[in-house]
N, C-alpha and C positions, 0 to 999 in steps of 0.2 A: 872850503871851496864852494860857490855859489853853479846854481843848475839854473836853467829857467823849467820851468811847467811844461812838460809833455802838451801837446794839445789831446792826444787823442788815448783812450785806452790800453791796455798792452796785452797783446798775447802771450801767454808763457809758455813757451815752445824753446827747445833748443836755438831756434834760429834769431833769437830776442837774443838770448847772450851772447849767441858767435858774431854780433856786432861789434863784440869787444876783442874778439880774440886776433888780436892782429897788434905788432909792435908798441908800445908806450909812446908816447908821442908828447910834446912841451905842454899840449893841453890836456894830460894827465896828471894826475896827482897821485903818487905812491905812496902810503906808508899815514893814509888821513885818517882821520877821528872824526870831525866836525863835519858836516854836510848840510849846505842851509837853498831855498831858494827864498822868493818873491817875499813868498809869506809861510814861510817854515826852515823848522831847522832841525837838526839829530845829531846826538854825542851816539858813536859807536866804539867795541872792542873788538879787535880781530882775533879770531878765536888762534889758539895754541898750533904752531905749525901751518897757519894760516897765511897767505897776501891779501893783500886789499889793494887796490885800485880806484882812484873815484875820476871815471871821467869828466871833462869840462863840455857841459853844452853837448851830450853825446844824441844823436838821433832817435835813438831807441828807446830814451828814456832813463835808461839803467844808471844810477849815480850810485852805488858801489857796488863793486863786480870782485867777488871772494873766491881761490879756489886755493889748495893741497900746494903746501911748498914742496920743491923737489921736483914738479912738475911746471912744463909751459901749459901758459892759461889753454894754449888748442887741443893739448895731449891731457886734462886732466880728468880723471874719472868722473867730477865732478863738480859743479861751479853752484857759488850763490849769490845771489844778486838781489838789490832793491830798487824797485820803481816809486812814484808818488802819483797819486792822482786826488783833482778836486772832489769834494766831496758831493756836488751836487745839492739834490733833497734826497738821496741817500741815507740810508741807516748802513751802521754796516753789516749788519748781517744782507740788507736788500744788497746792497752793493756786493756782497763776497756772490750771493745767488744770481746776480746780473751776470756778473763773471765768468761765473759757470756753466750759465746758458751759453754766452759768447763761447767757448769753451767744445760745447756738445755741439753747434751745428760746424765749427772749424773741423771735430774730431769726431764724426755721428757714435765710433765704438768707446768714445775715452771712459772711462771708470774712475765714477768719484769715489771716495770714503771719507766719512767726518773723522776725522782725527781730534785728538785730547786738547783743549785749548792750550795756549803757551801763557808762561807768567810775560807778562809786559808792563812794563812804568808802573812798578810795585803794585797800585790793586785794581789794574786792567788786566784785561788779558786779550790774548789776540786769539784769533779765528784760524784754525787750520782746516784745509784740506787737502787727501793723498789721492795723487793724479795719477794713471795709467792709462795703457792703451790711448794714446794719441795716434796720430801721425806719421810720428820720426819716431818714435817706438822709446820715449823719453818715462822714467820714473819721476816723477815731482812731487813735493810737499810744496805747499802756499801757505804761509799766512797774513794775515789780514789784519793790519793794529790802526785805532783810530788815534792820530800823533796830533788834535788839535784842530789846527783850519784843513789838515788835508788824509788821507789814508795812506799808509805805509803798506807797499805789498811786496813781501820778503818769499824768496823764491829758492828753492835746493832744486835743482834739476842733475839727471843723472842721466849714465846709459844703458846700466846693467842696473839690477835690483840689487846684487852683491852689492855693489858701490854705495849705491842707497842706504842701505841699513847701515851702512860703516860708515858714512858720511851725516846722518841724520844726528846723533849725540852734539856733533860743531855748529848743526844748526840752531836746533832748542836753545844750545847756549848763544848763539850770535844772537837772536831774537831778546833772548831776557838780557841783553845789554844796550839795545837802544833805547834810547832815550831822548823823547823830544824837546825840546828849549824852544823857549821864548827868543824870538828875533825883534831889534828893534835897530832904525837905521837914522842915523843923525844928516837931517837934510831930505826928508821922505819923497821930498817933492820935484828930487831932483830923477833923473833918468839911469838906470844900469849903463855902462858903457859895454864897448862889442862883446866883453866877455861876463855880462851878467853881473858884473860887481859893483857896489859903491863905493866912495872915497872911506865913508867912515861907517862902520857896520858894529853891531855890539852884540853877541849871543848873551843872551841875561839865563836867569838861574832856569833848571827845568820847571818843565808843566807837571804838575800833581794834580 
C-alpha cells in the first residue's frame, strides 16, 4: 500500500498512535507486508500473536500501527508503530539527536537512555533510544534505521513499564524484519492519483 510523505516531524507520544485507535476503515489495510511511498519502500513481519494495520494516507504519519492480538487497538497494553521522515542534510545519528531535543522541550522532565543498537538489513543497525517521564506518563523505546532515501522511526510505546518489558522482546524482533526495497514506477512522469498510488508500481529486490 502506498503513504504519501508526512510533511512534518512526528512526536512520539501516546497521542501520535491513538490516531489510529478507532475502527478500520476501506482505507485501511490489514493483514500487509509491503509499505511503499514517493520514493521508498519496506517488506515487514508481524511478529507472533501480532496485528498489523497499515493505514492509507493516515494524518499522523503512522503507516504501520502493531499491537497484542486478543486485545482492541484502544484497550492494548501496548502499540507499535512506524513513521518515515525525509532525511534532510541529516546523519542519522544528528537526526535521532534533533529528535530528542524536539522531544525534551514537549517533555522538559522526559528521560533518555541509549539503549543496545538493533540488528537492521543485515549489516546496519538501527539507533535506539529508552524514553520515560513524558507527559502522558508513556514508556517508549525508538529506533532509528537509515532505509535509503528516507529514515524509518519504529516506535513501542507503552503505559505501564510492566507492559514494556513484556512487550520489548516483539519489538527487537519487528525491527530485524524490515527491510527496505527498491521502488521503481513505470510511467514516473505521471501523477499519484487521490489515493497516492500509480497504475503500474514494481518493488524491485532489497537495498544491501
Amino acid at each position: 500500500m502506498s503513504v504519501d510523505m508526512p510533511k512534518s516531524k512526528y512526536a512520539y507520544t501516546v497521542l501520535l498512535a491513538l490516531c489510529l485507535l478507532m475502527p478500520a476503515t476501506s482505507r485501511a489495510e490489514t493483514g500487509c507486508a509491503i509499505v511503499y511511498g514517493q520514493n521508498w519502500a519496506f517488506l515487514f513481519a508481524t511478529p507472533k500473536n501480532w496485528e498489523a494495520v497499515c493505514p492509507a494516507n493516515e494524518p499522523s504519519g503512522v503507516v504501520v500501527a502493531l499491537w497484542p492480538k486478543g486485545t482492541a487497538m484502544a484497550n492494548a497494553p501496548g502499540i507499535m508503530y512506524v513513521t518515515v521522515s525525509d532525511k534532510g542534510e541529516f546523519s542519522l545519528e544528528q537526526f535521532a539527536e534533533d529528535e530528542i531535543t524536539r522531544f525534551r522541550i514537549q517533555s522538559p522532565k522526559l528521560q533518555v537512555q541509549v539503549a543496545n543498537s538493533l540488528a537492521f538489513q543485515k549489516k546496519n543497525s538501527a539507533l535506539v533510544r529508552q524514553l520515560s517521564g513524558d507527559q502522558y506518563g508513556n514508556h517508549e523505546l525508538v529506533a532509528y534505521a537509515d532505509a535509503g532515501n528516507v529514515f524509518l522511526i519504529i516506535v513501542l510505546t507503552s503505559r505501564t513499564q510492566k507492559a514494556f518489558e513484556h512487550l520489548r522482546p516483539a519489538f527487537e524482533n519487528f525491527v530485524s524484519t524490515l527491510n527496505p526495497m527498491k521502488i521503481q514506477f513505470q510511467g514516473a512522469d505521471k501523477a499519484p492519483d487521490a489515493d497516492g498510488k500509480r497504475d503500474n508500481m514494481e518493488v524491485a529486490h532489497p537495498l544491501h
